[in-house]
C-alpha positions in Angstrom: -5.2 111.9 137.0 -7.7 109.3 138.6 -8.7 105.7 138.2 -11.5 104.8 136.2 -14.9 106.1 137.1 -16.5 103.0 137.8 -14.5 102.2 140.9 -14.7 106.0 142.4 -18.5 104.9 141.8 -18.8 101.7 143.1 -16.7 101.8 146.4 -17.3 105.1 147.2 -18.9 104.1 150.3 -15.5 101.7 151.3 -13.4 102.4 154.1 -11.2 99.4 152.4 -10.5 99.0 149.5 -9.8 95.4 149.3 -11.1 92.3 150.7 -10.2 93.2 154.7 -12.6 93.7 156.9 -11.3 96.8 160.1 -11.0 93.6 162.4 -8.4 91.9 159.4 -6.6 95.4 159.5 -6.2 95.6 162.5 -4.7 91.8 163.2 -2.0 92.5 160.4 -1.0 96.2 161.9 -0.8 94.2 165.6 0.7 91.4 164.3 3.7 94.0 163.0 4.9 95.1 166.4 4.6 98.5 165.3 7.1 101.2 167.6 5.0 104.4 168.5 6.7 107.2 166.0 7.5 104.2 162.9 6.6 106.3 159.8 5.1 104.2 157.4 4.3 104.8 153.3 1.4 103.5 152.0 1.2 103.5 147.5 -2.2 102.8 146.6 -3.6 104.1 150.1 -7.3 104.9 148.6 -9.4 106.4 152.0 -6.6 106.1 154.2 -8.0 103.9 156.4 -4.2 101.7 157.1 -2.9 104.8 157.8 -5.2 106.5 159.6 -6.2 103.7 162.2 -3.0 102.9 162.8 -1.4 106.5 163.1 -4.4 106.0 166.3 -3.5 103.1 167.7 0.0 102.8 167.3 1.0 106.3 167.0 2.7 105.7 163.8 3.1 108.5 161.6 2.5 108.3 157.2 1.8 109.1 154.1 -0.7 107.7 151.4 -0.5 108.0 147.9 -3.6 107.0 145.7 -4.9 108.2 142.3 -8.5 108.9 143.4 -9.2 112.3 143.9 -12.2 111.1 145.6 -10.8 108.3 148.0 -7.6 110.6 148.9 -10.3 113.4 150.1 -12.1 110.8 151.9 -8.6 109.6 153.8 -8.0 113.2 155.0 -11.4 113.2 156.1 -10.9 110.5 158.5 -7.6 111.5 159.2 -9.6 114.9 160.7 -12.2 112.5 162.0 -10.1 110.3 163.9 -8.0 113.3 165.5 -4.9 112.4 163.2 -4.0 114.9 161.1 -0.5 116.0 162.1 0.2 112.3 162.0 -0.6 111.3 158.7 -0.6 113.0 155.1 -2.3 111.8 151.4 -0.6 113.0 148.6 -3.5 112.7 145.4 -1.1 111.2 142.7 0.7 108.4 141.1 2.1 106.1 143.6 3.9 104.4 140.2 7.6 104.9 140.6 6.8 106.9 143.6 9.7 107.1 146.1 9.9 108.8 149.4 13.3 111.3 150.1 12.4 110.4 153.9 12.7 106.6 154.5 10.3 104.8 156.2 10.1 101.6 159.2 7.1 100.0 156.5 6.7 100.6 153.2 3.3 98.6 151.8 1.1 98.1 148.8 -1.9 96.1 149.4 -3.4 95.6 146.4 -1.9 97.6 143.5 0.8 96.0 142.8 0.3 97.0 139.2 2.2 100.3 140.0 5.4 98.1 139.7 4.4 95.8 136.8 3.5 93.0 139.3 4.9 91.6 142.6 8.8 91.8 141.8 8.5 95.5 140.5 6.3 96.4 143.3 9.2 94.9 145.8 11.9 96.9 144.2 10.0 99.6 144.5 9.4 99.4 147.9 12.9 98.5 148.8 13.9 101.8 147.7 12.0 103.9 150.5 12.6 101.2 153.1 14.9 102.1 156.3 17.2 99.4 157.5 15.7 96.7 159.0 12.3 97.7 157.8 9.1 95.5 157.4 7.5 95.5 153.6 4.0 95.2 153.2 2.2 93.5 149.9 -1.0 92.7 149.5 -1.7 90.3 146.8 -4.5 88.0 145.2 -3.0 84.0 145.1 -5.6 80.7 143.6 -7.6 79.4 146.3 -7.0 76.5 143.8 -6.1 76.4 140.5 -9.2 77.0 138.0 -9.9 74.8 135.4 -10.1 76.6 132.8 -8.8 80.1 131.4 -12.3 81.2 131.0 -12.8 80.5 134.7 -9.5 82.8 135.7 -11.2 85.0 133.1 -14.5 84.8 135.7 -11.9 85.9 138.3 -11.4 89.3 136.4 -7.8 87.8 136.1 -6.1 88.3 132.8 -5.1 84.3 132.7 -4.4 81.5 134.7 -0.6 82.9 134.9 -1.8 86.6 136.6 -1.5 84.7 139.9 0.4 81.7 141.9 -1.4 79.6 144.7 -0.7 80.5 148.0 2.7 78.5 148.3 3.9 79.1 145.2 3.4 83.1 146.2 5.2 82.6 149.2 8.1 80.7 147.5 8.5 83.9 144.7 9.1 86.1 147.6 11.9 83.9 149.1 13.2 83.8 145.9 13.6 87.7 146.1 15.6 87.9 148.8 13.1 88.2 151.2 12.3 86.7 154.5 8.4 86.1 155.3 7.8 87.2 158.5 3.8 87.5 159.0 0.8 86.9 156.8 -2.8 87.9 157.3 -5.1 86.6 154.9 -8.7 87.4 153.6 -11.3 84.9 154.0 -14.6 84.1 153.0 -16.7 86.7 155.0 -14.2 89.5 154.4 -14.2 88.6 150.3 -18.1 89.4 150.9 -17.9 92.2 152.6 -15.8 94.2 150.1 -17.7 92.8 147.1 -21.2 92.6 148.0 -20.7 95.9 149.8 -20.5 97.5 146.0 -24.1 96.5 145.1 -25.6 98.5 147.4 -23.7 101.9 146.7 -24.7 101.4 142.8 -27.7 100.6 143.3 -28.0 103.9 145.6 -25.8 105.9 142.9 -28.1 104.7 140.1 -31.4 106.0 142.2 -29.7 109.0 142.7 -28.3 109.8 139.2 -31.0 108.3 136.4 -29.4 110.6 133.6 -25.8 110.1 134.3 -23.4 108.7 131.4 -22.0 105.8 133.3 -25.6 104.5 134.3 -26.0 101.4 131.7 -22.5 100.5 132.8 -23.2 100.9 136.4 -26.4 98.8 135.6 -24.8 96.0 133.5 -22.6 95.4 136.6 -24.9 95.2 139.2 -26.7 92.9 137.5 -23.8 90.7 136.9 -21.7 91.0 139.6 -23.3 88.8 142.5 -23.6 85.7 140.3 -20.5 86.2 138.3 -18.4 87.1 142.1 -20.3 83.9 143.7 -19.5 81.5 140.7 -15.4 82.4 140.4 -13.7 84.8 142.3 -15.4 83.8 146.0 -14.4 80.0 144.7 -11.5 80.4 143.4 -9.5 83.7 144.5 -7.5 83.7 148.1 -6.4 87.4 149.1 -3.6 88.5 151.6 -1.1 91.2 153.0 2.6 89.5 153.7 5.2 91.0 155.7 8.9 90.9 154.3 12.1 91.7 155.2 15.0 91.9 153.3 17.7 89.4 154.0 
């Protein structure tokens, strides 16, 4: 069980694996009010980094599940590193149906919500490890604006024009489930670049490093697509941000 090859390759070297920077992480877990002791799950946790930051400077206590072997390693790593350990745990697994038999103060996905089909399965899913009166996390692409064209949502790496709202039209769907919206922290431009541009650097280092490998002309044929093709659409057109909910 993993994710595909290309992303254990590409953001190996991320701390984040989405378009946060550590200063946008840790606005949203400040802006939560977090208790010391609030034990939080985290599906889709890749290196931990939520989790482990927070279990620091809130005390909070967790556990991460993520299909990367490599970026679940890497979380207990910096859970070691940042004197954490006992607080936090990272289960290597599928965080797809996953639900916890110990409910939790926050339960969050920032950024797969594929694991429930899309925002509303994600949401359900969540609801079902959530203590009363908890705070749901979801992180969650919206349109900047709305492209043109399908081939420019296409240029997004979005499916079509449908895969994602604009920003009020996002925040309108979760009021519709039931939800009350209670904080939002949202990528911007410098953030967007971070997490993207950060990628071209580890392939090119990986593809220096491993000349025979199979994934090499893959890894290649991205880097030298990626910049242009991230510049022209998805830093143009595609918003990113983690919004707080609780049930009604």
């Amino acid at each position: 069980m993993d994710i595909p090859r290309i992303f254990n390759i590409s953001e190996s070297a991320h701390r984040i694996h989405n378009p946060f920077t550590p200063e946008k992480l840790a606005t949203l877990g400040a802006s939560l009010r977090l208790a010391p002791g609030t034990r939080i799950l985290d599906l889709g946790s890749g290196s931990g980094e939520m989790l482990c930051t927070w279990a620091r400077d809130y005390k909070i206590t967790g556990t991460g599940v993520d299909m990367s072997s490599l970026f679940t390693q890497q979380a207990k790593l910096r859970a070691e590193e940042l004197g954490v350990y006992g607080q936090v745990e990272f289960i290597h697994g599928d965080a797809a149906g996953y639900v916890s038999e110990e409910k939790a103060g926050v339960t969050a996905c920032l950024g797969a919500t594929w694991i429930g089909g899309g925002v509303v399965g994600t949401v359900n899913l969540l609801k079902q490890s959530l203590s009363s009166g908890g705070i749901i996390l979801i992180g969650e692409p919206y349109w900047l604006r709305l492209p043109p064209s399908e081939e420019v949502a296409k240029g997004c790496l979005a499916g079509s024009i449908a895969d994602f709202l604009t920003l009020p039209e996002l925040l309108a769907s979760f009021s519709r489930l039931g939800c009350d919206i209670v904080e939002m922290v949202l990528a911007d431009q410098d953030s967007w670049d971070r997490y993207e541009a950060a990628k071209w650097l580890t392939m090119r280092r990986w593809l220096e490093e491993n000349p025979k490998d199979e994934m090499t002309k893959g890894v290649r044929a991205q880097l030298d697509t990626e910049p242009v093709r991230y510049a022209t659409y998805t830093r143009e057109y595609l918003g990113w941000g983690v919004f707080a909910l609780m049930l009604r």
